[in-house]
C-alpha positions in Angstrom: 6.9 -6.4 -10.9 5.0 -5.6 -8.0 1.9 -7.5 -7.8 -1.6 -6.8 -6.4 -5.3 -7.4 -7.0 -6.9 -5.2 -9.7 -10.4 -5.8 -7.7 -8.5 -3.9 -4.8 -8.9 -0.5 -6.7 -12.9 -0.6 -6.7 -12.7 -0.2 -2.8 -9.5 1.9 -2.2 -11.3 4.7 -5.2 -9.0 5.1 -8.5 -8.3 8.6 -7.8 -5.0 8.6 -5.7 -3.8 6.2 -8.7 -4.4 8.6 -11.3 -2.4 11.7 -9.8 0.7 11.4 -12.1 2.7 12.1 -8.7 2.5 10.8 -4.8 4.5 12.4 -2.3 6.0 11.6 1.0 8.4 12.3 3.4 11.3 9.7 4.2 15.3 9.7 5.3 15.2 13.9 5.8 14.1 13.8 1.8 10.8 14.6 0.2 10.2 11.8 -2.6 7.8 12.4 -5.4 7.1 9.5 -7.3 5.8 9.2 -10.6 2.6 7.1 -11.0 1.5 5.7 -14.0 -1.7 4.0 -14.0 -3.1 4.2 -17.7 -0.3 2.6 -19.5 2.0 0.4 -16.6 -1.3 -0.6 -14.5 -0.7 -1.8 -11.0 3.0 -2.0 -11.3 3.2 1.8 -11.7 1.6 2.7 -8.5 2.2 3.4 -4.8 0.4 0.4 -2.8 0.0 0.7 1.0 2.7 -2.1 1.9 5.2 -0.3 0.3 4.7 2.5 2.6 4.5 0.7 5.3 7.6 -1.2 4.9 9.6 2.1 3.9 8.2 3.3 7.3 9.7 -0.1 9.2 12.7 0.6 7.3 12.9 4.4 8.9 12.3 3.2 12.0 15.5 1.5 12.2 14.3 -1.7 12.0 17.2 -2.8 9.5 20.7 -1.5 10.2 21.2 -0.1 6.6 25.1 0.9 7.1 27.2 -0.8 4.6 24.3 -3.8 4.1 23.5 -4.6 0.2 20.0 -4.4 -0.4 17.5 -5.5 -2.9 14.2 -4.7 -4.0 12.2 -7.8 -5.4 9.1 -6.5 -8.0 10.2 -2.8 -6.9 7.3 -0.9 -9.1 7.6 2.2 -8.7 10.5 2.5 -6.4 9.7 4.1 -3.0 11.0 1.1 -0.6 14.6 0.8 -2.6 14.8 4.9 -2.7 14.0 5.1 0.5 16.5 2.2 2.1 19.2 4.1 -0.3 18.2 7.4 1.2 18.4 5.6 4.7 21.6 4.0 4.2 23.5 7.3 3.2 21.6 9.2 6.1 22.8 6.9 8.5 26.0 6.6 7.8 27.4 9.4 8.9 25.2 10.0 12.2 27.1 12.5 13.4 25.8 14.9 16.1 28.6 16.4 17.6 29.7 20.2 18.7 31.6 22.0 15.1 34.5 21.6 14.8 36.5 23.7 12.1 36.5 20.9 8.9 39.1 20.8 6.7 39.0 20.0 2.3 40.5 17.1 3.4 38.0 16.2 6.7 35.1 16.5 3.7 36.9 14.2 1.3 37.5 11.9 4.4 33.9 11.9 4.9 32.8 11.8 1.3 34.8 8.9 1.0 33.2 6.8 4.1 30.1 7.7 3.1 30.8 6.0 -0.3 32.4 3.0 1.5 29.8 2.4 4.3 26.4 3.6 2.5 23.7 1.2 1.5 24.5 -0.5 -1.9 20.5 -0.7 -3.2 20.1 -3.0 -6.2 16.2 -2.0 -7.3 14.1 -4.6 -9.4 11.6 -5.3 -11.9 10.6 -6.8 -15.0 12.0 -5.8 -18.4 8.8 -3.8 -18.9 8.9 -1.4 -15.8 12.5 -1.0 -16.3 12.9 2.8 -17.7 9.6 3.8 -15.8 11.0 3.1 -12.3 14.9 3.9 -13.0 13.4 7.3 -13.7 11.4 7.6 -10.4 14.9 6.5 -8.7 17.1 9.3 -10.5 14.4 11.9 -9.9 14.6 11.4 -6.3 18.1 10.0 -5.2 20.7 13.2 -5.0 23.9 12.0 -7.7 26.0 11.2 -5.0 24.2 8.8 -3.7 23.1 7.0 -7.7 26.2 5.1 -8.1 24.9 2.8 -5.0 21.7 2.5 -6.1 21.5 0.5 -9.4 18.0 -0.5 -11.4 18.4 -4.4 -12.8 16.1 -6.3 -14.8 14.9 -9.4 -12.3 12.1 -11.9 -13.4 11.4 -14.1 -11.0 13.0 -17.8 -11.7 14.5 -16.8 -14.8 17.8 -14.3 -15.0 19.2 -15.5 -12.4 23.0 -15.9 -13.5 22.8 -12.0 -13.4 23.4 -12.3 -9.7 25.6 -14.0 -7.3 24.1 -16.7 -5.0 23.1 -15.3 -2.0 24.6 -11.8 -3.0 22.6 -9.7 -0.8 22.5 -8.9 3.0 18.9 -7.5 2.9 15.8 -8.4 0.6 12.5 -6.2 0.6 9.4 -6.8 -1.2 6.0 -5.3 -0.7 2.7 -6.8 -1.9 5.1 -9.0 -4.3 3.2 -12.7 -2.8 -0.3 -11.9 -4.9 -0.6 -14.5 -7.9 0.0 -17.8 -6.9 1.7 -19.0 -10.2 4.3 -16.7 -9.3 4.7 -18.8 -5.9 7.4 -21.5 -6.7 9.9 -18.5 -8.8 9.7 -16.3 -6.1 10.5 -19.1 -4.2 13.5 -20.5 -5.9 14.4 -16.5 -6.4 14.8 -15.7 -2.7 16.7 -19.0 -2.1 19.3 -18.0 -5.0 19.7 -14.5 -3.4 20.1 -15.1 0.0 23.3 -16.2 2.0 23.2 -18.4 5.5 23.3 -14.5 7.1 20.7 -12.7 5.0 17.3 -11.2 6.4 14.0 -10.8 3.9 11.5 -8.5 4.7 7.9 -8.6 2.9 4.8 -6.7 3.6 1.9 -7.4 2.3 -1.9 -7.8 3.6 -3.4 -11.1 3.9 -6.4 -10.9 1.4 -6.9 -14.5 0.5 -6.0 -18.0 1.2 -3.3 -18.4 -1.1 -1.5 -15.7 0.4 -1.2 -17.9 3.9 -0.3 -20.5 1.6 2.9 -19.1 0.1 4.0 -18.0 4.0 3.5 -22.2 4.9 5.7 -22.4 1.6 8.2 -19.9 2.7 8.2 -21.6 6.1 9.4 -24.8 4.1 12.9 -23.2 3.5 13.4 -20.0 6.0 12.5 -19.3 9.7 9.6 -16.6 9.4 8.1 -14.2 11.9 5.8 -11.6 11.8 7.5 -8.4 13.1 5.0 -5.5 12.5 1.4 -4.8 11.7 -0.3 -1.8 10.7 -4.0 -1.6 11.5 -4.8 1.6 9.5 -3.4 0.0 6.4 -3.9 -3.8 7.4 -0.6 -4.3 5.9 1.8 -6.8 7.5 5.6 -7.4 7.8 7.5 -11.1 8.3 11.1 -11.2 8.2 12.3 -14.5 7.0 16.1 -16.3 6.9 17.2 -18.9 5.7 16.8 -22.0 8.9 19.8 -23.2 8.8 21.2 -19.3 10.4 20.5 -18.0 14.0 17.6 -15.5 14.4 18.1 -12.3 14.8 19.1 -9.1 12.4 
């Protein structure tokens, strides 16, 4: 599940973490998330970095159309409901003077849409599981559900539930935290990602060991830092795998 210091809190002010709902605005879509802070802890919270990477994500940062996503220690949710939301919304981008549409011109279009939207497989422990596949049907319309699917993922472990490098995209915000956690998350985003896939993580850079797992990623993947937030002092560095040419 999505990892970050408990310590954190005592600056940032509990309050924000104990409203049982935080709202934003992504993908044309208002999203209210469920937070639950008493009985999931940290896990069951928004944290800055993953608003700042579902922000990256609208900006167009990721071209969404047809790509099969995952969300590694998802939470509560917001980055793989937004990147679903996103990869709908962008699939039909048309902007065009009406033209009288058929039943059949709709089903056309329903049906590319279903072909060509983002396929958004969410993640977390066992735990978390029920908590954040309810913040993902509460705010994904039911046309859109079927791509989005909530899977059980811990780190190292599990892994025969998933294809080797299976996914074109893998997001994770403030997932690099506890350093034991290092070497599965490690051998996790090797097993998941293909000679052509991109990984995105956001996160700030609190202590040493955080620099320490980006000289470990480094080991295995090209990595580059490709947006900052000052406000938030949240980072994002896209990674792939070295033996694959740069570039999304």
């Amino acid at each position: 599940m999505a990892l970050v210091p408990y310590e954190e809190t005592a600056a940032m002010g509990l309050q924000r973490f104990h409203k049982p709902l935080a709202t934003f605005s992504f993908a044309n879509h208002t999203i209210q998330i469920r937070q639950d802070w008493r009985h999931l802890g940290v896990a069951a919270v928004v944290w800055d970095a993953a608003v700042v990477l579902a922000t990256y994500l609208e900006m167009g940062a990721v071209k969404l159309r047809g790509c099969s996503a995952v969300e590694l220690g998802a939470g509560t949710g917001l980055v793989g409901i937004v990147a679903a939301l996103l990869g709908e919304h962008s699939t039909l981008p048309f902007n065009l003077t009406p033209l009288p549409i058929s039943c059949i011109d709709v089903h056309i279009a329903f049906s590319l849409s279903h072909i060509l939207g983002a396929h958004v497989t969410i993640t977390d422990r066992k735990v978390a599981l029920e908590f954040l596949k309810s913040n993902v049907q509460a705010n994904l319309p039911l046309h859109i559900q079927p791509k989005a699917v909530v899977k059980e993922l811990t780190w190292g472990q599990n892994m025969g539930s998933f294809s080797p490098g299976e996914f074109d995209l893998i997001l994770g915000a403030d997932i690099i935290y506890l350093e034991e956690t290092f070497p599965d998350l490690l051998q996790t985003l090797e097993h998941l990602c293909s000679n052509h896939s991109v990984i995105l993580l956001a996160c700030r850079i609190r202590y040493e060991r955080d620099n320490n797992f980006l000289a470990m990623l480094e080991r295995q993947f090209t990595v580059s830092k490709v947006h900052y937030d000052p406000e938030k002092d949240v980072h994002i560095y896209k990674a792939q795998k070295r033996n694959q040419r740069e570039g999304l």
